[in-house]
C-alpha positions, 0 to 999 in steps of 0.5 A, spaced: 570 543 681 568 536 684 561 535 681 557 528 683 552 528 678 546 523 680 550 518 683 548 511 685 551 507 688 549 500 693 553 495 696 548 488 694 541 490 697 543 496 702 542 503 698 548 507 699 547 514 694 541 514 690 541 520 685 545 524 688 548 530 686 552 536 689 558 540 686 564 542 690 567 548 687 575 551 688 576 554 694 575 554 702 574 548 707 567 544 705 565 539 709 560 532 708 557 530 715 551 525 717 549 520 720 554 513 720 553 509 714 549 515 711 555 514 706 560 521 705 567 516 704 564 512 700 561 519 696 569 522 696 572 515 694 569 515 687 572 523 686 578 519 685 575 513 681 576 508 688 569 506 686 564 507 680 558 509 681 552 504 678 549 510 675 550 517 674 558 521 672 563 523 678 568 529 674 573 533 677 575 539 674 571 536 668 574 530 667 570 524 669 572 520 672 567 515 673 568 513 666 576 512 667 579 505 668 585 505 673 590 505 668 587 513 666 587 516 672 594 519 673 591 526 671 585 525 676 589 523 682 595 528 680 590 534 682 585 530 688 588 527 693 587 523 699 588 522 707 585 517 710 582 516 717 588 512 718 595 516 716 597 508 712 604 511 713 609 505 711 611 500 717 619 501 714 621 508 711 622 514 716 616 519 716 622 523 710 622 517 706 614 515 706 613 523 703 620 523 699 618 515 696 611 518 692 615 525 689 621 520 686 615 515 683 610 522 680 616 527 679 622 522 677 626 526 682 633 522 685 634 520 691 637 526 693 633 531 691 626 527 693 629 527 701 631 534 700 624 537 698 621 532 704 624 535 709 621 542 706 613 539 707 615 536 714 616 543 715 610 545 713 606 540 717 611 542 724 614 535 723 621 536 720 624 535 727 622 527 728 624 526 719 628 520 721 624 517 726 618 511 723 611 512 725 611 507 730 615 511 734 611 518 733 604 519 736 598 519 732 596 525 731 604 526 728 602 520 723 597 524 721 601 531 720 605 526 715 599 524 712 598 530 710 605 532 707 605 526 704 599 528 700 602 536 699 608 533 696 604 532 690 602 538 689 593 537 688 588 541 687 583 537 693 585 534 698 579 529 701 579 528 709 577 522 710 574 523 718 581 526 720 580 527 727 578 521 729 581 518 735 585 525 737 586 527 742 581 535 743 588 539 743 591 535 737 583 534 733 584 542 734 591 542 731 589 538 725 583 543 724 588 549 723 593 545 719 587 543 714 585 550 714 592 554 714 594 550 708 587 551 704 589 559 705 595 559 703 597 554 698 590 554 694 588 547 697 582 546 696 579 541 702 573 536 702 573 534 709 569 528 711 567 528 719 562 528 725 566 532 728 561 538 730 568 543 733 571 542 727 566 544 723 564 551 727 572 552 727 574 552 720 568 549 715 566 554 710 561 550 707 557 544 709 553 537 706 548 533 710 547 526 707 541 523 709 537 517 707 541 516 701 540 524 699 543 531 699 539 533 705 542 540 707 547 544 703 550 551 705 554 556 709 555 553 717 552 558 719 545 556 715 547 549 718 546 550 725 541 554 725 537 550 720 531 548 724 530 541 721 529 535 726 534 531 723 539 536 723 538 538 730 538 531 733 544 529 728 548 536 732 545 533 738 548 527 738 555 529 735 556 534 741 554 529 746 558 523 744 
């Protein structure tokens, strides 16, 4: 499990996360909403040490994290993954090479051997037919898939999405959210989705955290999530379905 456990963080003057706490357990599609600037990236950052708390302790799988430096965070970063809003595929390697290069780094796998197995996760993303082109020449949302292979290959236990719609199309947003809840079922993945997408959530989301001001606000089943009868969800809903 993630567990956040009275979390501070603030970036000069502005509070961002002020004695948070929420744990995340195996298993399913959790999903964090708020408000803009309610801090959910930077809450999902420090589960893989690219932030440090000011105060409190960040653990996965309890190993805590908060208290490595960056040279101890392999066995963390081994079981917790990441993809970003933007797929940050590299400019110059095919879509095989930018799945086959990290496998070869962790795994110690040849040249041969890496691009073999990068072609078995493009296939499990539906993009083992574009392997040889680069990202500039697939669609935003194919950048996305391979994204999102590139961190299966390295086998974790989470994968965090950092807002893994954003900017997609309704139709591809919608293939996005199966792929993301297909690869949780089937591969024990468990997923920890940062989004303001309210379509997202309905569809896959097994459960849902609510920041606010700084605070857990909500947190529970997406059923109890959209019927909680709080002003400030109601107009945080609102806003996200008529953007």
């Amino acid at each position: 499990m993630i567990v956040f456990s009275h979390v501070c963080k603030a970036f000069g003057a502005k509070k961002v996360l002020d004695d948070f706490s929420l744990t995340i357990p195996e298993g399913g599609v959790h999903f964090i909403v708020g408000f803009s600037g309610a801090g959910k990236s930077v809450l999902i950052r420090h589960a893989i040490g690219l932030l440090k708390p000011d105060k409190g302790k960040c653990f996965v799988d309890e190993m805590e994290v908060s208290a490595l430096n960056e040279d101890k965070l392999s066995p963390v970063r081994e079981r917790c993954q990441m993809v970003f809003q933007h797929a940050n595929l590299f400019d110059s390697l095919s879509l095989a090479e930018n799945v086959a290069m990290p496998m070869r780094k962790r795994f110690k796998m040849s040249r041969k051997e890496a691009a073999q197995k990068a072609i078995k996760y493009l296939e499990m993303v539906d993009c083992e037919k574009v392997a040889d082109e680069l990202p500039a020449q697939v669609g935003s949302g194919v950048q996305k898939r391979v994204a999102i292979a590139r961190a299966m290959a390295l086998k974790p236990r989470y994968i965090l999405y950092d807002e893994p719609t954003t900017g997609l199309s309704p139709k591809i947003a919608r293939h996005i959210d199966a792929l993301i809840s297909r690869l949780a079922k089937e591969h024990n993945v468990t997923a920890v989705v940062v989004s303001h997408d309210m379509t997202s959530v309905k569809n896959i989301a097994t459960a849902v955290s609510f920041l606010y001001e700084t605070k857990l606000y909500f947190n529970g089943s997406v059923e109890s999530f959209f019927a909680a009868d709080l002003p400030v969800i109601k107009s945080f809903v609102n806003r996200c379905v008529s953007a």
